[in-house]
Backbone as CSV, one residue per row, in Angstrom:
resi,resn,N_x,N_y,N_z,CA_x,CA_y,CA_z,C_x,C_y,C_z
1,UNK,0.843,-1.183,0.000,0.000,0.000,0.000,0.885,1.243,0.000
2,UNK,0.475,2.221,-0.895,1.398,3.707,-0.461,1.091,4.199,1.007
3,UNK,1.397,5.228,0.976,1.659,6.283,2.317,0.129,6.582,2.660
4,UNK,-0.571,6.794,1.180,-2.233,7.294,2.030,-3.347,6.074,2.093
5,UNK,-4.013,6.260,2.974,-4.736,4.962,3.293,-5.851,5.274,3.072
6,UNK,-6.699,4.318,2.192,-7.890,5.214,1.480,-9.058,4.006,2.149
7,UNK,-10.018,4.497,2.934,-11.046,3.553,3.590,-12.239,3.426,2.470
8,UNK,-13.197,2.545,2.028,-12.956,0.950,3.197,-11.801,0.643,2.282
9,UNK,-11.099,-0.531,3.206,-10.298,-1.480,2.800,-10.965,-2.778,2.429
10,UNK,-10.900,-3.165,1.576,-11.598,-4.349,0.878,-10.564,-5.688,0.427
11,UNK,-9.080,-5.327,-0.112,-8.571,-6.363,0.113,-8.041,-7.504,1.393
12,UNK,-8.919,-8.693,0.811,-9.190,-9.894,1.621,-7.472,-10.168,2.854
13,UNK,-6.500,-10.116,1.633,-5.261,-10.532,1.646,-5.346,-9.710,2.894
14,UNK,-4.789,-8.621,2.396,-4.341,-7.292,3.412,-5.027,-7.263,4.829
15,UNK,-6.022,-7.432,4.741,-7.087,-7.418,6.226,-6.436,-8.510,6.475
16,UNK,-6.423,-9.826,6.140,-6.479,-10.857,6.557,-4.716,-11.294,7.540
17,UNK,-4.091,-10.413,6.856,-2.930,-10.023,7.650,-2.774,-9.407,8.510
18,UNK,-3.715,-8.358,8.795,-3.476,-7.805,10.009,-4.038,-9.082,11.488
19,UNK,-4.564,-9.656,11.429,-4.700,-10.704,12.442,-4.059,-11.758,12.306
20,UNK,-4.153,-12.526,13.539,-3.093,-13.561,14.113,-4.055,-14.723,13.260
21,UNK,-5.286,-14.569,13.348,-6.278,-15.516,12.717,-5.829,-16.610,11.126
22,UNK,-5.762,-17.417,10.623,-5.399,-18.104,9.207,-6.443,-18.857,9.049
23,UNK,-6.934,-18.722,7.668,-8.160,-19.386,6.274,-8.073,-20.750,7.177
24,UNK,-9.085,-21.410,7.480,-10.441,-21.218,6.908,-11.201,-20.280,8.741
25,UNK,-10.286,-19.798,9.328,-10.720,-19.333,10.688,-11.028,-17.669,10.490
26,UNK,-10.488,-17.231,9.008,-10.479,-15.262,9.558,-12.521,-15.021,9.265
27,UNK,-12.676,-14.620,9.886,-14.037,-13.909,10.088,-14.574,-12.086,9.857
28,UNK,-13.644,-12.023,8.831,-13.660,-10.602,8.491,-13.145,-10.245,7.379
29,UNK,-13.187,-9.829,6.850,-12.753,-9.489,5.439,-13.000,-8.308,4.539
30,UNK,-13.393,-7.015,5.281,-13.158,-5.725,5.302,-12.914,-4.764,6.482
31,UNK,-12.087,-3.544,6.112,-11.718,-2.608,7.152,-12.544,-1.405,6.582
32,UNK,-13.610,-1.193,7.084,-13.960,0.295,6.441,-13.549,1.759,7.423
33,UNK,-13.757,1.480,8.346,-13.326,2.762,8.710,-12.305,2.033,10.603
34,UNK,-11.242,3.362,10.672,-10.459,3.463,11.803,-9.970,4.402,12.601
35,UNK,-10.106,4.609,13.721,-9.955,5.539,14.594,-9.350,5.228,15.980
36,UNK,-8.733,6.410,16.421,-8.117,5.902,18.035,-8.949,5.145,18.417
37,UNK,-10.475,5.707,18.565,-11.180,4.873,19.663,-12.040,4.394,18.672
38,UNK,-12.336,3.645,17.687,-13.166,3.305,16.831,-13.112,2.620,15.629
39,UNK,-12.685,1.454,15.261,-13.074,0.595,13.939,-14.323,0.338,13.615
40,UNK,-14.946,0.334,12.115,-15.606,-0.320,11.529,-14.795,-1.877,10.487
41,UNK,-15.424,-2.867,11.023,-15.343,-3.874,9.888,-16.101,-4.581,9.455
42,UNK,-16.015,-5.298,8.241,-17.368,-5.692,7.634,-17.004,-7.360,7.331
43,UNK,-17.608,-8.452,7.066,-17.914,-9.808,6.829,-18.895,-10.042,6.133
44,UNK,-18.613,-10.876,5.112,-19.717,-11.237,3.963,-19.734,-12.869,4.530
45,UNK,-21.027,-13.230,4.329,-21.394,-14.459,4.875,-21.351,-15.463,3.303
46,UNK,-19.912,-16.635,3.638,-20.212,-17.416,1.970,-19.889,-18.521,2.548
47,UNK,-20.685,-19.488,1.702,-21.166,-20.794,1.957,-20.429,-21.827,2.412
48,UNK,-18.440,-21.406,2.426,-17.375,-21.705,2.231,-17.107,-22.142,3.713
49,UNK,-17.686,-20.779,4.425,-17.218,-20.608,5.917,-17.694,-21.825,7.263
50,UNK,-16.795,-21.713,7.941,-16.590,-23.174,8.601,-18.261,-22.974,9.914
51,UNK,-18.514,-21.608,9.787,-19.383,-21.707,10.928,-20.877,-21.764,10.587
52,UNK,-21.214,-21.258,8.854,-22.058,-21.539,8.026,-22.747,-23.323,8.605
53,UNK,-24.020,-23.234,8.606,-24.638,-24.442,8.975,-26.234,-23.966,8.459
54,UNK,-26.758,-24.754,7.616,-28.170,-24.474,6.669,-27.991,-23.079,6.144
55,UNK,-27.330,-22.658,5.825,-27.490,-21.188,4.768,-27.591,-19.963,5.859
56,UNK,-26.804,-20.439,7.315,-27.359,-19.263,8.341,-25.455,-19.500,9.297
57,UNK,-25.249,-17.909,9.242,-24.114,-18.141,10.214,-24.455,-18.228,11.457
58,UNK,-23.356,-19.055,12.409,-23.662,-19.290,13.688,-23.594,-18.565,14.829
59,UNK,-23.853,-18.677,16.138,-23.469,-17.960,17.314,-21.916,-17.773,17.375
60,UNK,-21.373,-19.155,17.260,-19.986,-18.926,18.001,-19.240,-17.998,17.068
61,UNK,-19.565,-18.125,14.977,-18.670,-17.423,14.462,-19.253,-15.968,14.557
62,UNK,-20.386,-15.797,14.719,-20.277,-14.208,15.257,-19.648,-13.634,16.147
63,UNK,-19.941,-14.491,17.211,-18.895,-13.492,18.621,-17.463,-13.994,17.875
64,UNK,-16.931,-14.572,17.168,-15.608,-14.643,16.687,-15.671,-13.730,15.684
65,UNK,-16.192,-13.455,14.925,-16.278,-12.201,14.116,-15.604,-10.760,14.909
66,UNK,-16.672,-11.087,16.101,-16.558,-9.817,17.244,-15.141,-9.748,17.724
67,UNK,-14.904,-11.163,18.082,-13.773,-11.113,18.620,-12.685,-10.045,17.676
68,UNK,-12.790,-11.081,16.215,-11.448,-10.877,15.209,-11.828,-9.226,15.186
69,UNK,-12.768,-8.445,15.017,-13.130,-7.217,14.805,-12.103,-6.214,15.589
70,UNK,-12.056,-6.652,17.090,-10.920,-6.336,17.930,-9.621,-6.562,17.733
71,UNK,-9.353,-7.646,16.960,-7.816,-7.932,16.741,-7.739,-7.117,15.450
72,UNK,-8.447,-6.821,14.481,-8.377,-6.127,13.665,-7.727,-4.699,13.550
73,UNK,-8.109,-4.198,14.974,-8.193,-2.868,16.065,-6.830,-2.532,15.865
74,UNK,-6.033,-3.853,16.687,-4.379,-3.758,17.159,-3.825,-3.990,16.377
75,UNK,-4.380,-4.852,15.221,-3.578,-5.056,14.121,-3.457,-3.988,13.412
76,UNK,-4.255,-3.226,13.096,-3.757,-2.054,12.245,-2.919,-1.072,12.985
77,UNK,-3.260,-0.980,14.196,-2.391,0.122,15.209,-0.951,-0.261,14.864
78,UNK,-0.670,-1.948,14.843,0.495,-1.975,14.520,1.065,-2.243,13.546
79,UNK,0.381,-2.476,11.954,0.590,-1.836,11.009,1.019,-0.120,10.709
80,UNK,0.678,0.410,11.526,0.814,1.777,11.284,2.014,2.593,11.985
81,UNK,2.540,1.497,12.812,3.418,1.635,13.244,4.791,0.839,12.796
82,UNK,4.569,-0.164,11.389,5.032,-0.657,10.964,5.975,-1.884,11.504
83,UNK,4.979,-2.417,12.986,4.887,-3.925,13.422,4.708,-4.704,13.369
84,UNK,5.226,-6.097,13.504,3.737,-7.137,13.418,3.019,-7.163,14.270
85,UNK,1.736,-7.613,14.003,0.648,-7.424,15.063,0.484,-8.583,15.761
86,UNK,0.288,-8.760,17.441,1.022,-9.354,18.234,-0.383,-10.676,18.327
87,UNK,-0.300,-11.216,19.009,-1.518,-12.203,18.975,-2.204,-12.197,20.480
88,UNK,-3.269,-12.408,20.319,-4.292,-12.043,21.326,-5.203,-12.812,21.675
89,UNK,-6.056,-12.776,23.070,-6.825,-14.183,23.152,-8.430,-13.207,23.833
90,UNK,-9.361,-13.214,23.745,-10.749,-12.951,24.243,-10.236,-13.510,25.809
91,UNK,-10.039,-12.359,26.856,-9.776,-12.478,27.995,-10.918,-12.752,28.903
92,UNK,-12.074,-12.399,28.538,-13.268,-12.320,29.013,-14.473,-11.723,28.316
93,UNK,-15.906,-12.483,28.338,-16.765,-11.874,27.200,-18.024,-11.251,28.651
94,UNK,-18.404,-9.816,29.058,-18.784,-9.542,29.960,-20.519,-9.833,29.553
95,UNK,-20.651,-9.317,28.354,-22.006,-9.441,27.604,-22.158,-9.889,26.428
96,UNK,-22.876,-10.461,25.865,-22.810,-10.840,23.953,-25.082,-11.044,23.988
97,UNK,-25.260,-10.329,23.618,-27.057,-10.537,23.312,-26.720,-10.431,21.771
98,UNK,-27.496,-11.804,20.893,-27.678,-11.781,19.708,-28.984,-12.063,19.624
99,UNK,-29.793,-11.060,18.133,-30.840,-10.654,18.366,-31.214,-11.722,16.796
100,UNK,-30.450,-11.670,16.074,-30.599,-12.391,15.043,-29.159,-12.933,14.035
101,UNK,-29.535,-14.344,13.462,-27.973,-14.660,12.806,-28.076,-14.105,11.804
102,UNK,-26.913,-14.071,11.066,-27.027,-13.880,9.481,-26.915,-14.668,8.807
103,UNK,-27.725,-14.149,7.307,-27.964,-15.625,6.264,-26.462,-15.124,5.322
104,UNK,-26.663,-16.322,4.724,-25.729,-16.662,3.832,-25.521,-15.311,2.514
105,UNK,-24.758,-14.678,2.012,-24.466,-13.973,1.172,-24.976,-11.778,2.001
106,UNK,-25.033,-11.737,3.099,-25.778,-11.189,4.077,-23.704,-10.393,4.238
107,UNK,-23.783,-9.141,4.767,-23.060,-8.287,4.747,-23.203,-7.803,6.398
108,UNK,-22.162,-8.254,7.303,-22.449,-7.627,8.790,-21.015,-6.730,8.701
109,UNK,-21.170,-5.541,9.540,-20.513,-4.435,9.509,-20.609,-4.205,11.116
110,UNK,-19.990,-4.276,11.772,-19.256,-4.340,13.238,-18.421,-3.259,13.505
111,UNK,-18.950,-2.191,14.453,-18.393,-1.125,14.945,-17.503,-1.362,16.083
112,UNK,-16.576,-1.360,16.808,-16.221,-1.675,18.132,-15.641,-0.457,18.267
113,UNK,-15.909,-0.403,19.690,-15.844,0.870,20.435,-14.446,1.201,21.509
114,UNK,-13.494,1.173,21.771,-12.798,1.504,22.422,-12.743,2.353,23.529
115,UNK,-13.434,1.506,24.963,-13.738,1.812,26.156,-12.492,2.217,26.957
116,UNK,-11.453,1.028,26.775,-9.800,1.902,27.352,-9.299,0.225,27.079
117,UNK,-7.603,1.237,27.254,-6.774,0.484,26.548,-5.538,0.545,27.691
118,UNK,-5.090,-0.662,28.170,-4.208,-0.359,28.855,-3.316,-1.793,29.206
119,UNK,-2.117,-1.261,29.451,-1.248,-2.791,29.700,-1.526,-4.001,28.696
120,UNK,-1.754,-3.923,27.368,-2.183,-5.217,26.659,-3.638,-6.053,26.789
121,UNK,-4.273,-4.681,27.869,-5.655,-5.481,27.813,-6.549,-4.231,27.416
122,UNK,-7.325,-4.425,26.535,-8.488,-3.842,25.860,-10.026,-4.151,25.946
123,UNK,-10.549,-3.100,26.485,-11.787,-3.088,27.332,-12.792,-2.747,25.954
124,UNK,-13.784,-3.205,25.455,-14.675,-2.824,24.029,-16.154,-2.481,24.582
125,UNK,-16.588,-2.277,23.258,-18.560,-2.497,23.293,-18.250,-2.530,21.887
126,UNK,-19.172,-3.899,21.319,-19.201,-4.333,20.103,-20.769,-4.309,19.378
127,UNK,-20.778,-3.479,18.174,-22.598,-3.668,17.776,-22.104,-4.093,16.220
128,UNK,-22.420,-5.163,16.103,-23.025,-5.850,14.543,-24.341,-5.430,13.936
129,UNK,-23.846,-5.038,12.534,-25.491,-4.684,12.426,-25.519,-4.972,10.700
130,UNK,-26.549,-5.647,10.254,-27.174,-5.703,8.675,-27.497,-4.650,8.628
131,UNK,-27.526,-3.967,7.059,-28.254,-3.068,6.971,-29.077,-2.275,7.817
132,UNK,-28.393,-1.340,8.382,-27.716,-0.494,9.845,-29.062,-1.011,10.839
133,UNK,-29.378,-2.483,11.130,-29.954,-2.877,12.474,-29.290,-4.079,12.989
134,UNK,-29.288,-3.441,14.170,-28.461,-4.287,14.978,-28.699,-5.762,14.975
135,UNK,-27.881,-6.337,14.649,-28.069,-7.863,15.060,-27.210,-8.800,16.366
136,UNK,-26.359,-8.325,16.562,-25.538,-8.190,18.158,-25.021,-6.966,18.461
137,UNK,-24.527,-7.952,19.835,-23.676,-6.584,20.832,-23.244,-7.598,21.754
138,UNK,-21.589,-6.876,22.336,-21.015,-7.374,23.455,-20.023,-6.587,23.707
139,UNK,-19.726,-6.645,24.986,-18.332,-6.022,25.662,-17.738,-7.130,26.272
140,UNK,-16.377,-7.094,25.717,-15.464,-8.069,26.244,-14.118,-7.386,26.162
141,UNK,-13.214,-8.380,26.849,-12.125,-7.867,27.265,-10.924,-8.407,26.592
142,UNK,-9.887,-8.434,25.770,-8.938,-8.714,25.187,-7.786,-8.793,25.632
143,UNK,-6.692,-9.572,25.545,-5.531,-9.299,26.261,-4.518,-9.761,24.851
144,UNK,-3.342,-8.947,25.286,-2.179,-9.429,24.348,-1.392,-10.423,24.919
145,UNK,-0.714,-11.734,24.396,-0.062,-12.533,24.282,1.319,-11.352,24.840
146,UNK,1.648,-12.113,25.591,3.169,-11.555,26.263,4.591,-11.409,25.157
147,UNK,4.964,-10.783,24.745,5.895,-10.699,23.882,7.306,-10.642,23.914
């Protein structure tokens, strides 16, 4: 990529590098927007995906969606700092209410919020949403792998 970073980010490759995550496990596959305290990323639901079951994605790969959405976070922080981005584990999930799954070929776009950041652990509030209605939410807690 050059010097200017032009949002959304849509290549698969590129996103798919910024996390510790590897095919057939990444759960994300756009960066549209980034901020100190604020990512958007997006996931297209295809038939391919391991959490896909009857034409409907599942519970667990959403909150892993959620999860990767967060690693997405640090991964670019340390892209931009021209690091590798360190690997990370869901330290704790405080809330997750899902209101509905998504179907197959279905576009979820995941805001996470950056509550505070400190010592390698990252405090969130996560809202998934189709076509801007919510279909989850959770706050959980992230930690970095010791380096």
């Amino acid at each position: 990529m050059n010097n200017q970073i032009v949002f959304p980010i849509t290549d698969k490759k590129f996103v798919g590098e910024l996390i510790p995550q590897k095919i057939p496990f990444v759960m994300i596959d756009k960066l549209l927007s980034f901020s100190e305290s604020e990512i958007i990323s997006g996931f297209t639901i295809v038939d391919e995906n391991i959490f896909v079951e009857n034409n409907i994605f599942q519970e667990s790969g959403l909150i892993e969606h959620m999860a990767q959405s967060v690693a997405l976070y640090t991964g670019f922080q340390y892209f931009l700092k021209k690091e590798q981005p360190p690997v990370g584990y869901i330290g704790s999930i405080k809330t997750v209410e899902i209101l509905r799954l998504p179907k197959l070929g279905e576009n979820i776009q995941t805001t996470v919020h950056i509550i505070q950041e400190f010592m390698g652990v990252t405090l969130v509030e996560i809202s998934s949403k189709i076509d801007n209605v919510e279909i989850a939410s959770s706050q959980m807690k992230t930690v970095l792998a010791s380096q």
